[in-house]
N, C-alpha and C positions, 0 to 999 in steps of 0.2 A: 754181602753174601757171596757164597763161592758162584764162578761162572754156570756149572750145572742147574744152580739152583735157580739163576735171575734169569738163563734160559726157560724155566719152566714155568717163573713168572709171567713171562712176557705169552707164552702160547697161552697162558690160562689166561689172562686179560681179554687176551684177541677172541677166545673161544666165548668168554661172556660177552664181549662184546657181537660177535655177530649169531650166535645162538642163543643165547640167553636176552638179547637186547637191551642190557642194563642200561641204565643214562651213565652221560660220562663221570658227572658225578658221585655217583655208585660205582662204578670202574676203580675213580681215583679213591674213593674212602677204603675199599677194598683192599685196593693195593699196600697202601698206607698200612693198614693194618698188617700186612705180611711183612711189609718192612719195617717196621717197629719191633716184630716178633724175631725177624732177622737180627738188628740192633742188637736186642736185649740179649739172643745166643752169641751172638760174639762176643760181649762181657761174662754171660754164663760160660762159657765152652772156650774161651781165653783165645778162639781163633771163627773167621767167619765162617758160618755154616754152610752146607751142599747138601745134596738130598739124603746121604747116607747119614750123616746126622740128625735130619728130622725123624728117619726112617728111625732111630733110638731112643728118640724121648720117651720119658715116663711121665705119666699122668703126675706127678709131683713138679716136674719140668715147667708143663703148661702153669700149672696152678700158680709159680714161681715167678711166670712171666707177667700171669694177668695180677698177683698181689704187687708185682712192682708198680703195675702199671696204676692200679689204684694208690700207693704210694707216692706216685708223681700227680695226682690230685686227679684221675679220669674219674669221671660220676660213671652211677651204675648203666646209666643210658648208654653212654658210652662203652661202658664194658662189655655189656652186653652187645651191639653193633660190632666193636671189634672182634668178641668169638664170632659173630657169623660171617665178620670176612675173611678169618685166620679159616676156619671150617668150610669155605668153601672154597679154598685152594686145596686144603689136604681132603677132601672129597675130590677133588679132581685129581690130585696123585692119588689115591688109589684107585681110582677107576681104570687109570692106566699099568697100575700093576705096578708101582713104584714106591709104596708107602703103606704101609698100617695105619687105619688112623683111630685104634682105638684110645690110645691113652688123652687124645682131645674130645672124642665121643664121653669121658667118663665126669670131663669138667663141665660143671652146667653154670646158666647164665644166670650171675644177680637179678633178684629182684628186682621191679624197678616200681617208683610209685607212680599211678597211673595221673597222665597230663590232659586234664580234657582238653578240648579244642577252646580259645577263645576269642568272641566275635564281638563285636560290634553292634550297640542299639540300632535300632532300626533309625532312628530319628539320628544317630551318630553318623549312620551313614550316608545316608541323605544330605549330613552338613561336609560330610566333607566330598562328596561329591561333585557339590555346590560351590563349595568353596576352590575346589580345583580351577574352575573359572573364572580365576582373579589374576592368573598371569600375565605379565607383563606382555607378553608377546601373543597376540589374538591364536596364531596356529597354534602355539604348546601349549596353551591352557584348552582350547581342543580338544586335544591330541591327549593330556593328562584326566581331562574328562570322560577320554572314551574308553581310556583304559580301567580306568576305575570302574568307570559301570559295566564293561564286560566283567569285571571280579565278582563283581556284585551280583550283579544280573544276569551271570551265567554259570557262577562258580568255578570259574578258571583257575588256575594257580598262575602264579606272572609269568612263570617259565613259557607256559601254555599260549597265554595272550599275545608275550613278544615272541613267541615261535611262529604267532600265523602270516601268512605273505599276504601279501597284495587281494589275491585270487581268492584266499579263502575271504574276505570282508565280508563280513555279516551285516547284510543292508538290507536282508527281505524278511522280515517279521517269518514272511511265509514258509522258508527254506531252512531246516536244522543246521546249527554249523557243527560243520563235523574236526574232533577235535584231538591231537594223539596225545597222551598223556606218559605218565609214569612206564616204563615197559614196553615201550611202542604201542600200548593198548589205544585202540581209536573206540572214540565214544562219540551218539550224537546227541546234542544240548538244543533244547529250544530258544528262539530267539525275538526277546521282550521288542517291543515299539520301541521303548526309550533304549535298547540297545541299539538298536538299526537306527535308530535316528542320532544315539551321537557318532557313532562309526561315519556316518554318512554327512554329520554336522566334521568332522577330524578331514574326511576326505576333497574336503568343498576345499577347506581353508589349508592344508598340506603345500608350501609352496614346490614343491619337488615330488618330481615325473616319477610314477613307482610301478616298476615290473612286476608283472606278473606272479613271477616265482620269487620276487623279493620281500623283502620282510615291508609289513604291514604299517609298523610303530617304528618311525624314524627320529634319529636325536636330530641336533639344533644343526648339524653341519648335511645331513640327510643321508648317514651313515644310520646302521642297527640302534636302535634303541636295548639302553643297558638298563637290569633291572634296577641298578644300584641310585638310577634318576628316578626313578618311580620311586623307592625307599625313602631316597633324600627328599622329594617333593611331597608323598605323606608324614615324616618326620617333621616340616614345615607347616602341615595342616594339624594334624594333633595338636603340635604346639601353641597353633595359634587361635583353635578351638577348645584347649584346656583339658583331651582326653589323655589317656594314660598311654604309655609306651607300645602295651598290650595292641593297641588301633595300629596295625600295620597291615598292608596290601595281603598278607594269604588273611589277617583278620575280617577283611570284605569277604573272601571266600568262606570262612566258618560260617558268617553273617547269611550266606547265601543258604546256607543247608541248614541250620537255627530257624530260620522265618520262615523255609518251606514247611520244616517241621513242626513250629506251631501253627502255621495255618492248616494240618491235617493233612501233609503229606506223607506218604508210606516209607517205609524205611528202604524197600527194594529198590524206588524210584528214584528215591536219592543217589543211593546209592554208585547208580546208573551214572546221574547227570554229572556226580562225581568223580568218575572215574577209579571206585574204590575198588579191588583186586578181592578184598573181603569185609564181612557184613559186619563183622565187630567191629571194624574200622569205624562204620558209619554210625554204628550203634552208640558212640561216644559222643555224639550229640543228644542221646533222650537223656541223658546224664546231663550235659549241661539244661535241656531245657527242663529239667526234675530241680538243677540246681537252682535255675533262674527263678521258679516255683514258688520255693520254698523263702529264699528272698522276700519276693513279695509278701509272702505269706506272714513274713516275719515284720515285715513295716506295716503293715497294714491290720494284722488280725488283732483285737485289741486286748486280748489273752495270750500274744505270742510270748512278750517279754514277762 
């Protein structure tokens, strides 16, 4: 892309980034998306684009970029995702008075077919919980037990649980942990016995001194723990309990807001504990527990089949 243009990238990044409080992950998918739309005008437009080029497109342009890009095999998910990060650069050049952006306001986003959340049996969980327990080395089997059960037990996302430090440890049944999620949003989660108690079984046995302000979940060398050992060490348990690929660590968190829900939790509450930003969000759980429903309904009713 021309200089004018990666200048404009770059302040619209910084600008989500400290006003908008995107995670970096959101930042970098975003970006992505403008530079791929950059990409494709440089094959479109035989030279790389600047902002007086964008400022030209015609709504046939867009349509042009996103039919390639499904050409090159993106699902609608995707497609979708990327108009909202391509649209929220050119909403920030016009705010500044630099762009029109209506010929991207006129393309709208693919369908997409809706993905309920999928969790994990209760009794699934519980085994691999369990089964975390089995590692060789007394602290990491710990340490992957506590993590697990904060998923479970508190509805974390891993990002969430390897994000807390030292300080935040949740070792008092009594004391909410308080938790920042998606957006900088902080939420606070109540905290089960058997949380506090493996957090505090992880800390006994931890051979390595941990600050304050330092992260919580250490690897084997007593650096940050990466999500990608948590992944690999539930991959190892699935396996070696027979569940499907679907049993992955955020699947302990679906697991978490599934059992609330059939045990008569309200959807607000969840919500809540969730850190969901909106209520349809959470709402895609009475779907799956309507789905689980109907399952049973179907092995069991003896007029189903």
């Amino acid at each position: 892309m021309a200089s004018d243009l990666a200048t404009e990238v770059t302040a619209w990044r910084a600008h989500l980034a400290g006003e908008r409080r995107l995670s970096p992950n959101t930042l970098e998918a975003y970006e992505r998306d403008v530079r791929q739309l950059a990409a494709f005008l440089t094959d479109h437009l035989g030279a790389p684009p600047g902002l007086a080029d964008l400022a030209e497109l015609k709504t046939r342009d867009v349509r042009a970029f996103f039919a390639r890009r499904r050409m090159d095999g993106a699902s609608p998910r995707s497609l979708g995702r990327g108009l909202a990060g391509v649209r929220s650069f050119i909403a920030y050049l016009e705010r500044r008075g630099l762009i029109d952006a209506t010929a991207f306001r006129m393309v709208t986003a693919p369908k997409t077919p809706k993905r309920l959340p999928r969790p994990v049996g209760i009794d699934d969980a519980r085994a691999m919980i369990e089964s975390a327990d089995d590692h060789a080395v007394p602290w990491i089997a710990t340490r992957d037990t506590a993590v697990l059960t904060l998923l479970y037990g508190a509805g974390l996302r891993i990002g969430e649980a390897l994000s807390l430090t030292r300080a935040d440890a949740p070792t008092d049944a009594r004391i909410p942990l308080r938790v920042t999620g998606k957006g900088g949003r902080t939420r606070l989660v109540p905290v089960l016995p058997a949380v506090a108690d493996a957090i505090s079984g992880y800390l006994h046995r931890v051979p390595y001194t941990l600050k304050p302000d330092g992260p919580l979940f250490v690897g084997e060398k007593g650096g940050p723990l990466s999500p990608r050992i948590i992944q690999r060490t539930v991959a190892q348990l699935r396996g070696g309990l027979g569940l499907p690929e679907t049993a992955t660590p955020h699947a302990l968190r679906h697991a978490f807001a599934t059992h609330l829900l059939a045990a008569g939790g309200d959807l607000r509450s969840i919500q809540e504990l969730l850190g969901h930003a909106s209520l349809s969000t959470t709402q895609g759980y009475t779907e799956v527990d309507t789905a689980h429903l109907l399952q049973s309904y179907a092995k069991a009713h003896p007029r189903a089949g």
